[in-house]
MDTraj code that builds the backbone (N, CA, C; nanometers):
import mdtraj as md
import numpy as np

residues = "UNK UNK UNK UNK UNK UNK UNK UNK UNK UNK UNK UNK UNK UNK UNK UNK UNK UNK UNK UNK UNK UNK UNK UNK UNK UNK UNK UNK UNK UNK UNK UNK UNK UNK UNK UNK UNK UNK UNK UNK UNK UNK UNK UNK UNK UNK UNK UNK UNK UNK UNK UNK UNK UNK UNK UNK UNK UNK UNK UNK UNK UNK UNK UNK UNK UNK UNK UNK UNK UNK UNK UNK UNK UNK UNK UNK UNK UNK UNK UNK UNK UNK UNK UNK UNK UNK UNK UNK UNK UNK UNK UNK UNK UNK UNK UNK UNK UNK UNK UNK UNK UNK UNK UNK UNK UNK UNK UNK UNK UNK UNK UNK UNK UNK UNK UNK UNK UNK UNK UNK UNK UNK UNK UNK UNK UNK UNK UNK UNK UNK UNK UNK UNK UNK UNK UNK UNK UNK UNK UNK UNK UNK UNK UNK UNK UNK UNK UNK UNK UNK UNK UNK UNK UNK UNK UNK UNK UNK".split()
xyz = np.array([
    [0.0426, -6.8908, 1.2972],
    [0.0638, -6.7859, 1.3962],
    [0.0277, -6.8422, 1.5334],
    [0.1372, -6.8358, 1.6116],
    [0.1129, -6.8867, 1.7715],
    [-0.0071, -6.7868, 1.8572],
    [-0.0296, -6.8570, 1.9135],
    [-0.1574, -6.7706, 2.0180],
    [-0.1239, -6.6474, 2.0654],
    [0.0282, -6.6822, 2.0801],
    [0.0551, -6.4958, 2.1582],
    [0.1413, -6.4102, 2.0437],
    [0.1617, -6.4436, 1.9101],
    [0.1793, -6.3765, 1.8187],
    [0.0019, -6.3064, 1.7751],
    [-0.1121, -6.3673, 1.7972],
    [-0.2225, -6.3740, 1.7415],
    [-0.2526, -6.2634, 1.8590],
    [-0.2414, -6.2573, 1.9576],
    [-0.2445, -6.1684, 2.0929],
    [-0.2062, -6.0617, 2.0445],
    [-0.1009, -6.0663, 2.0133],
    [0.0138, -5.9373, 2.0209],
    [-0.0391, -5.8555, 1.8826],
    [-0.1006, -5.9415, 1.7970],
    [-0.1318, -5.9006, 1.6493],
    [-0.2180, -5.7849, 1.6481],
    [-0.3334, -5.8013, 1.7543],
    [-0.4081, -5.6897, 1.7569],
    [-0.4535, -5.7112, 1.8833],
    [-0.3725, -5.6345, 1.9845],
    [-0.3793, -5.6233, 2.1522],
    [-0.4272, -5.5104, 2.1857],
    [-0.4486, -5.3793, 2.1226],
    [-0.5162, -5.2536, 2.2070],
    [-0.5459, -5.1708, 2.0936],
    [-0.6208, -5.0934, 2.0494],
    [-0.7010, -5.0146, 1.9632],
    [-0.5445, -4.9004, 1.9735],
    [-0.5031, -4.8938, 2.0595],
    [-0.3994, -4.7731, 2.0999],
    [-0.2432, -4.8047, 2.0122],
    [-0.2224, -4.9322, 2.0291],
    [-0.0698, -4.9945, 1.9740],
    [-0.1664, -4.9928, 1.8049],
    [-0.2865, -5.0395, 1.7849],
    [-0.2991, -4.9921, 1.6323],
    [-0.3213, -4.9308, 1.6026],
    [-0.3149, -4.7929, 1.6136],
    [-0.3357, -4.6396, 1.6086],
    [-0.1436, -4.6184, 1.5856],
    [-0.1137, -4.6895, 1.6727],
    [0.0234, -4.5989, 1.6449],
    [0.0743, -4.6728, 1.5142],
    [0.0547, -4.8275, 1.5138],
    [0.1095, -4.8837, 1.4293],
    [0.0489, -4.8449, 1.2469],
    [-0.0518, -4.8154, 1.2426],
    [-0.1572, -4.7928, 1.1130],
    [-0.0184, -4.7269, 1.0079],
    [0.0285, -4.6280, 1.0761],
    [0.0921, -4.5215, 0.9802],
    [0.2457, -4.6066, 0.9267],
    [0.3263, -4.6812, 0.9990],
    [0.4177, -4.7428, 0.9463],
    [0.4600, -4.8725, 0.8368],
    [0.5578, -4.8687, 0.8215],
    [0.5728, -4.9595, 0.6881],
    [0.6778, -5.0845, 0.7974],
    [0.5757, -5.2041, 0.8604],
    [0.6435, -5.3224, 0.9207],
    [0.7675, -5.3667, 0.8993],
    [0.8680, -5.3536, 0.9476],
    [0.9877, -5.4642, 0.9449],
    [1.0260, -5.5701, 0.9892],
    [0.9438, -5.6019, 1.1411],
    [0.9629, -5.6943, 1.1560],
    [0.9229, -5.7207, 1.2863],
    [0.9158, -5.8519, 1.3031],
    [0.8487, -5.9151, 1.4829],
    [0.9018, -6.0092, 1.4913],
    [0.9766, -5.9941, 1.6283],
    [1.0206, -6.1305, 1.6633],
    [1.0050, -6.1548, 1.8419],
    [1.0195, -6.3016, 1.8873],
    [0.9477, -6.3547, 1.9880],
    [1.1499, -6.4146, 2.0374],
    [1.1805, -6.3682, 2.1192],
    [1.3337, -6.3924, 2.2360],
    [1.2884, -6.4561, 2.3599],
    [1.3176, -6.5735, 2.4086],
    [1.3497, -6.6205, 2.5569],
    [1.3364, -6.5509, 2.6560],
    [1.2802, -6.5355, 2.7628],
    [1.2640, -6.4511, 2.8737],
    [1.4274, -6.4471, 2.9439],
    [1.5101, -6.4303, 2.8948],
    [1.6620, -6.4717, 2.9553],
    [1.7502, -6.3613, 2.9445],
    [1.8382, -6.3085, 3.0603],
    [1.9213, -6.2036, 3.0287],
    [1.9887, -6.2219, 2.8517],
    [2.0764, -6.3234, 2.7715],
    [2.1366, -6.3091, 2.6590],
    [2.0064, -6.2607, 2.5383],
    [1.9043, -6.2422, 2.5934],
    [1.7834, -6.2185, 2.4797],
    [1.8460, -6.0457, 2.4648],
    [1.8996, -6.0163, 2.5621],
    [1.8756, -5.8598, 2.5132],
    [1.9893, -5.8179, 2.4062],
    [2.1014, -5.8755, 2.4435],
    [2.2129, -5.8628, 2.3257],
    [2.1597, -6.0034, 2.1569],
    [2.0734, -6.0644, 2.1950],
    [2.0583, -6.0934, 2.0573],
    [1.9680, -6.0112, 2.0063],
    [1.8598, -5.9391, 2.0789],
    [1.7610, -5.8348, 2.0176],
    [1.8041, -5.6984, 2.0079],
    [1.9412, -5.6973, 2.0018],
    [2.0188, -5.5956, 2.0017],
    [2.0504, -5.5704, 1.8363],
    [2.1643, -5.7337, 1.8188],
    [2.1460, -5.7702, 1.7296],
    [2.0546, -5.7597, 1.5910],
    [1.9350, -5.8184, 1.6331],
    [1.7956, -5.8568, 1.5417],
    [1.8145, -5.6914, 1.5085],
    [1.8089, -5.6421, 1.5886],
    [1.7464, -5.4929, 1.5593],
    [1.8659, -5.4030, 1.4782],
    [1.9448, -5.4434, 1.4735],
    [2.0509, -5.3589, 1.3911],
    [2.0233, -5.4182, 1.2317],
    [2.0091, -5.5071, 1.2607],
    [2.0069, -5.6504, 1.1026],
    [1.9177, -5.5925, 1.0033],
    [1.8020, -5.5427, 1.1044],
    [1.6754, -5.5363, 1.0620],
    [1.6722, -5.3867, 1.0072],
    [1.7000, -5.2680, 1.1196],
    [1.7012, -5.1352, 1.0540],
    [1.8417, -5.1012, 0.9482],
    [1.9334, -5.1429, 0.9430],
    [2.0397, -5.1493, 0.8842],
    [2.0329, -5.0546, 0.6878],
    [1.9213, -5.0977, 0.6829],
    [1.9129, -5.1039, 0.5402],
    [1.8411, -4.9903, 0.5216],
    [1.7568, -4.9345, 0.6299],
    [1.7118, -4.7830, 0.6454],
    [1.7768, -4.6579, 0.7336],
    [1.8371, -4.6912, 0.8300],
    [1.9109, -4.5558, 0.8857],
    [2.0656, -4.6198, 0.9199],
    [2.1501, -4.5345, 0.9957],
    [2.2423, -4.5753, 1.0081],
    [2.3780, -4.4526, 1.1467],
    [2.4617, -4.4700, 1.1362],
    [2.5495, -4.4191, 1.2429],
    [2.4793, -4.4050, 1.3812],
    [2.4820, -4.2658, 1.4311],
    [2.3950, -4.2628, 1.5633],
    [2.2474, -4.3412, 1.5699],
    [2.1514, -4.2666, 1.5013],
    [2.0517, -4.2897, 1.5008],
    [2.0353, -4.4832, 1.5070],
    [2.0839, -4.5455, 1.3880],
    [2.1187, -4.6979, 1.4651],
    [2.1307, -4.7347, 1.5945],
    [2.2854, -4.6530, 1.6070],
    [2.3522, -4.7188, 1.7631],
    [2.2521, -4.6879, 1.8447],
    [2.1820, -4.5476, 1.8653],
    [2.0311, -4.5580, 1.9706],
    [1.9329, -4.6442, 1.9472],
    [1.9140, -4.6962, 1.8825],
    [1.8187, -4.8187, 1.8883],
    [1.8463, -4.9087, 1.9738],
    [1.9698, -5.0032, 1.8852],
    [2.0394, -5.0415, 1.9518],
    [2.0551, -5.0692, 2.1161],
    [2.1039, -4.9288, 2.1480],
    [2.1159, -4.9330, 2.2857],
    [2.0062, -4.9583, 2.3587],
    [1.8703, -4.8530, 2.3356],
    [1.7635, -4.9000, 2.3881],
    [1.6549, -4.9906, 2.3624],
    [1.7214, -5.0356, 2.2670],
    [1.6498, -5.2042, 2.2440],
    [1.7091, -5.2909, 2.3356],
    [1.8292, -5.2782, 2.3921],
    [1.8897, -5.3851, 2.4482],
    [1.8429, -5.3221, 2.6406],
    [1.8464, -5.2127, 2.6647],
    [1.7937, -5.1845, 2.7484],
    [1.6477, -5.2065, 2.8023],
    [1.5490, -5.1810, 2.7319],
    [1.4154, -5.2563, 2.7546],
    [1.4022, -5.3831, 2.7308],
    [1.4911, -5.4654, 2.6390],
    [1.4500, -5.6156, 2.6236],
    [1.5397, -5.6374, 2.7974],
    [1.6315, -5.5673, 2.8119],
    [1.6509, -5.6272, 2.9729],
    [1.5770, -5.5775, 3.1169],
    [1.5466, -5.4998, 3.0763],
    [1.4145, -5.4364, 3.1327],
    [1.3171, -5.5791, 3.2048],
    [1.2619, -5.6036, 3.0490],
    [1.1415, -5.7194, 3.0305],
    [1.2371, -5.8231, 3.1258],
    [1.2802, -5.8587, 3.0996],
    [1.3484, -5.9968, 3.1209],
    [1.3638, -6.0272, 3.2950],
    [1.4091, -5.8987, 3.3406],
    [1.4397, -5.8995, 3.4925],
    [1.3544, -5.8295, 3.5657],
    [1.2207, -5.7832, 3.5118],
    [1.1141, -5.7274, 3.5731],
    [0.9850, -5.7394, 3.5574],
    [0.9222, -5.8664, 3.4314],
    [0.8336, -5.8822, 3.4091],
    [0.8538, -6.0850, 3.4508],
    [0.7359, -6.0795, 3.3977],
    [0.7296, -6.2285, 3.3977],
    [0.7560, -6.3116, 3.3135],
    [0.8186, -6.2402, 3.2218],
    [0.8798, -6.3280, 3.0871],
    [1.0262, -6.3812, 3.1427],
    [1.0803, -6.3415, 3.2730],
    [1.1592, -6.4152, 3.3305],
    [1.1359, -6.5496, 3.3736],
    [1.0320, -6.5908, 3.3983],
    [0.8920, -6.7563, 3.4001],
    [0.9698, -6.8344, 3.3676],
    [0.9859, -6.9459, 3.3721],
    [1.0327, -7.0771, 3.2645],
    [0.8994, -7.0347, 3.1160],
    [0.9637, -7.0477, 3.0454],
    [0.8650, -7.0356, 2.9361],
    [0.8455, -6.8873, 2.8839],
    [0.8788, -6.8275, 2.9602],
    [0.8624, -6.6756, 2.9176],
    [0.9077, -6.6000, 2.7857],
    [0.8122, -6.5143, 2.7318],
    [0.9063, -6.4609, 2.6177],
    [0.8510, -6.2709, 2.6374],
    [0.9980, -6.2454, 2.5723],
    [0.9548, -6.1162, 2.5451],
    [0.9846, -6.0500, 2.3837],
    [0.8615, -5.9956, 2.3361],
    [0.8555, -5.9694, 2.1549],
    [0.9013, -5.8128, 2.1315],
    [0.9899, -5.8349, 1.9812],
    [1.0229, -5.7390, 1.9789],
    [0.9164, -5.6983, 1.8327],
    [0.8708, -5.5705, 1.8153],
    [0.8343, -5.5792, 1.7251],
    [0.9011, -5.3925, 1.6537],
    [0.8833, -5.3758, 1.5015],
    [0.9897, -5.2792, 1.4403],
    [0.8851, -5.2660, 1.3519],
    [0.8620, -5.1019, 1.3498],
    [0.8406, -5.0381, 1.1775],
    [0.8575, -4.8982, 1.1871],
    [0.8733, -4.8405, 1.0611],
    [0.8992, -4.7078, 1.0667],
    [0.8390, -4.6348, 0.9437],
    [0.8172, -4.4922, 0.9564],
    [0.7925, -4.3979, 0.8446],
    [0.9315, -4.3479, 0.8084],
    [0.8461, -4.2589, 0.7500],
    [0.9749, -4.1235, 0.6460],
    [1.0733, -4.0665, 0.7736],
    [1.0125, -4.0565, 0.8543],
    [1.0904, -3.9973, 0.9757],
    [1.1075, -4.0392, 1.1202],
    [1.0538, -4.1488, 1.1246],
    [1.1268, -4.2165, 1.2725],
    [1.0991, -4.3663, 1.2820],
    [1.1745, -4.3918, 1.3653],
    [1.1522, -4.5597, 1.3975],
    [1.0960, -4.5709, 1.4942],
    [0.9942, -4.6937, 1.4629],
    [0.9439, -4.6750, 1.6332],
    [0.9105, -4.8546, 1.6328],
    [0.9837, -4.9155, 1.8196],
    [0.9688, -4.9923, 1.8386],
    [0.8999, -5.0030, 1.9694],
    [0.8054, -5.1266, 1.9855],
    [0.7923, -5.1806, 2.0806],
    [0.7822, -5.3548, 2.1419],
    [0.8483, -5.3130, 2.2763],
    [0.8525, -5.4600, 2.3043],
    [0.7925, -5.5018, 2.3887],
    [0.6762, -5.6455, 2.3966],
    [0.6081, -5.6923, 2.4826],
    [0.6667, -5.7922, 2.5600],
    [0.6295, -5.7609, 2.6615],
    [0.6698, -5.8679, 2.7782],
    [0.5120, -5.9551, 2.8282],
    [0.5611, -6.0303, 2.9081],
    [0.4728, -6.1020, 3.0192],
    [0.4214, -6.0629, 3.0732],
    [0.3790, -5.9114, 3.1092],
    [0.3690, -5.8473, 3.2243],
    [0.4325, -5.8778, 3.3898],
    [0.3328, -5.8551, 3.4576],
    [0.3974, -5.8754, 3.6173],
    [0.2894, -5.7965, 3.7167],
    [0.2393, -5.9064, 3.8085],
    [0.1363, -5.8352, 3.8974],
    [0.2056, -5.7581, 4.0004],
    [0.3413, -5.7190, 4.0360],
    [0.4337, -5.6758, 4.1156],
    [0.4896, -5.5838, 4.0560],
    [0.5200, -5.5201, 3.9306],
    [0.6064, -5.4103, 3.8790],
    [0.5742, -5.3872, 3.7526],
    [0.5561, -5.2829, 3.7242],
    [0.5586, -5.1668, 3.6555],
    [0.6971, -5.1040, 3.5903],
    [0.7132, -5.0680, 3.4889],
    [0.8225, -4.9922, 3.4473],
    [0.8421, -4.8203, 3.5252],
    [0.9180, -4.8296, 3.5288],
    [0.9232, -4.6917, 3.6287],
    [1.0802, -4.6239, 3.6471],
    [1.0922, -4.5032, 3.5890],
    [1.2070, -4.4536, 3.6247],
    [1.2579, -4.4038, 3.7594],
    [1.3805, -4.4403, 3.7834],
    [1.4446, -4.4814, 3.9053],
    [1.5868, -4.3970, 3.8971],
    [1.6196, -4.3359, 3.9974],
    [1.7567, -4.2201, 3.9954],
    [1.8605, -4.3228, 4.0526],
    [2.0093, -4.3116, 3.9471],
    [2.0613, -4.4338, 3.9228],
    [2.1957, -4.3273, 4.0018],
    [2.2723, -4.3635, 4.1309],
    [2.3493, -4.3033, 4.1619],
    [2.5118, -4.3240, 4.0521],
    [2.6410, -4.2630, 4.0640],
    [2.7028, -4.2807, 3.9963],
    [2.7930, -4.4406, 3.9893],
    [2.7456, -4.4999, 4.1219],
    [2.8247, -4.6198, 4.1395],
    [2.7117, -4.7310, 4.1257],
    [2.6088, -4.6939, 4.0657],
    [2.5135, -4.7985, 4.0498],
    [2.5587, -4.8793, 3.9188],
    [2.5122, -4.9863, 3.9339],
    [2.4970, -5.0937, 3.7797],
    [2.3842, -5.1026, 3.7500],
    [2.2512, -5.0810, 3.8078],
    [2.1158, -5.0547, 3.7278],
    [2.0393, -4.9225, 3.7373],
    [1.9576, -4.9225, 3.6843],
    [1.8358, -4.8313, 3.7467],
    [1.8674, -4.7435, 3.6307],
    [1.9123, -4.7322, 3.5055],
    [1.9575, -4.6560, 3.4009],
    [1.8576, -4.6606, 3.2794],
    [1.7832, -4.7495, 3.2920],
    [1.6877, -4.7955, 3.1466],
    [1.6031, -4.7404, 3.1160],
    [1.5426, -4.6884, 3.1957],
    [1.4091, -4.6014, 3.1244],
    [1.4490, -4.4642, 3.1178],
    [1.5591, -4.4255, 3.2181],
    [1.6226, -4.2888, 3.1927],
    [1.6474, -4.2526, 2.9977],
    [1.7219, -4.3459, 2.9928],
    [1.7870, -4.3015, 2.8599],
    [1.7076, -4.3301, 2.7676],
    [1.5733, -4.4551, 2.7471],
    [1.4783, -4.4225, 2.6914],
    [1.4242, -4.2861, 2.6668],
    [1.4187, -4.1886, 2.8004],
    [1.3333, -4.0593, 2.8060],
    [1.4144, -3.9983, 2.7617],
    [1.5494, -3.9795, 2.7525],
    [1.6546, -3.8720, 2.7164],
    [1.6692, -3.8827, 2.5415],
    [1.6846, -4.0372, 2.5217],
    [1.7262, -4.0564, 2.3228],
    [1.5663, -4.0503, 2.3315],
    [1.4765, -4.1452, 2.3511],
    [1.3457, -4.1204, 2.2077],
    [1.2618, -3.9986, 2.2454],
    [1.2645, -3.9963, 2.0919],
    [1.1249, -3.8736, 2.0685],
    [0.9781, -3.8519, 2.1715],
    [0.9684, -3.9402, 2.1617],
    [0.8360, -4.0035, 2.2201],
    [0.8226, -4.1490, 2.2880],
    [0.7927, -4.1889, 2.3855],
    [0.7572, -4.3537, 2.4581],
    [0.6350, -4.3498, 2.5579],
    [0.6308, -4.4579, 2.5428],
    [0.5091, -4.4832, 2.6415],
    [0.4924, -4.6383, 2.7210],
    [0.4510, -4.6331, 2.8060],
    [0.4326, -4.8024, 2.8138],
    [0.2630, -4.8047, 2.8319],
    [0.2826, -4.9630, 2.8571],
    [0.0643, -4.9925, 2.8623],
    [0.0877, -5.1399, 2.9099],
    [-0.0156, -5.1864, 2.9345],
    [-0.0939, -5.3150, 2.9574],
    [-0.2097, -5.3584, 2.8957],
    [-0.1721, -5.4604, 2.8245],
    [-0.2757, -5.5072, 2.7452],
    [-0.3225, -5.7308, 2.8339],
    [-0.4181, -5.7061, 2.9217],
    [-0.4285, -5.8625, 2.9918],
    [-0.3831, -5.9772, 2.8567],
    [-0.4010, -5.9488, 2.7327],
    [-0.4000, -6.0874, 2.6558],
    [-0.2322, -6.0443, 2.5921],
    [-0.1639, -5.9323, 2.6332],
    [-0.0530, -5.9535, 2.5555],
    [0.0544, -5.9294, 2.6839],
    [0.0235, -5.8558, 2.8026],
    [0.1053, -5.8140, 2.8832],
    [0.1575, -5.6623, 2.9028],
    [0.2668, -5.6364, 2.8925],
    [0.3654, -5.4958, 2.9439],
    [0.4058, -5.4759, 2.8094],
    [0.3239, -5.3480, 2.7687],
    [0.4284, -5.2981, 2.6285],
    [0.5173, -5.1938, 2.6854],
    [0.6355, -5.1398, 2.6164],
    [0.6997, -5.0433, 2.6278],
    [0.7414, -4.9845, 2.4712],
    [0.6923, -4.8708, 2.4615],
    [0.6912, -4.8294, 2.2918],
    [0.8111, -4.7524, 2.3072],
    [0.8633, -4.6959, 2.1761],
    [0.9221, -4.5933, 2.1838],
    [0.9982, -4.5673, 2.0328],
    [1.0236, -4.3904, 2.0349],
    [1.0176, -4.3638, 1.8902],
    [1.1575, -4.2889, 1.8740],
    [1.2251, -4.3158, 1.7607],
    [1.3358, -4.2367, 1.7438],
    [1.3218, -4.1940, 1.5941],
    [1.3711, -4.0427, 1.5749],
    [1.3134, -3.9704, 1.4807],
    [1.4859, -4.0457, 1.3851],
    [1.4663, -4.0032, 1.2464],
    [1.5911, -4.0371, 1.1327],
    [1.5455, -3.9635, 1.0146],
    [1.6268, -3.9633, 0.9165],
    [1.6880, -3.8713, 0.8199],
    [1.7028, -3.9855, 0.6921],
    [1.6942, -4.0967, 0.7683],
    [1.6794, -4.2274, 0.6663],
    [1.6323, -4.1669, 0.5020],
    [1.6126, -4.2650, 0.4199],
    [1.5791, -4.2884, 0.2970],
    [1.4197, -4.3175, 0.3003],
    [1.2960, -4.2554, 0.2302],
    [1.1408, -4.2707, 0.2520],
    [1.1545, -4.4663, 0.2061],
    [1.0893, -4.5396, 0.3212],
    [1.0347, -4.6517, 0.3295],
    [0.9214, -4.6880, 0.1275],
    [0.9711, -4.7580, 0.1617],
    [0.8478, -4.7983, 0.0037],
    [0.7685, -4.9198, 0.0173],
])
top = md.Topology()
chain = top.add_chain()
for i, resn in enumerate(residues, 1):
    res = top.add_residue(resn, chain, resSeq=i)
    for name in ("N", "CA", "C"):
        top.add_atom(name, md.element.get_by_symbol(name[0]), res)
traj = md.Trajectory(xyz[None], top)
């Protein structure tokens, strides 16, 4: 286990509180690089695939690829060297992911009113609109989390 997998493993009494109750699917560590967000787009369909499916998928999906670009162009996992982690588990009734970044002594995640001819400023909106529940935090040894939960109808985890 790398140092910032070992970080990320147990980074805030708060991310293991949320995490205690779920059944793990999976963690993975992407390039600080715009194409990280369509492969953790990817990862993340691969991965829930086998527990929910139609909408509830495609919203993951979407806002997996939205916060991994988030991270990428607003934290410091944009760095040479930078990474931003995705990590996945879920109960009987929702999925809930979060992804760590690098942080950033300059920015914060923050929702931003995206006019109709804009190309950004859309990402944390639709976070707040699809999940159940999100949150973000700072943890100094892991960086910028951004959580977030989407409820499903899935099959009970074993």
């Amino acid at each position: 286990m790398s140092a910032r997998e070992e970080a990320h493993h147990g980074v805030t009494d708060e991310m293991s509180k949320r995490r205690d109750a779920l059944r793990v699917l999976g963690q993975r560590e992407f390039y600080g690089i715009p194409q990280s967000a369509g492969i953790a787009r990817r990862w993340v369909v691969d991965l829930l695939s086998a527990h929910v499916s139609g909408e509830v998928l495609e919203m993951a999906e979407l806002l997996v690829g939205e916060v991994v670009a988030n991270a990428v162009v607003h934290s410091d996992s944009r760095k040479p060297g930078g990474l931003v982690t995705v990590w996945a588990g879920l109960d009987a009734d929702l999925i809930h992911i979060e992804v760590i970044d690098d942080g950033s002594a300059t920015s914060v995640p923050t929702m931003r009113l995206a006019d109709d001819d804009s190309l950004n400023g859309r990402g944390l909106g639709r976070v707040d609109l699809l999940a159940s529940a999100w949150g973000i935090g700072r943890d100094d040894e892991a960086g910028g989390i951004l959580w977030f939960q989407i409820p499903h109808d899935g099959p009970t985890p074993s």
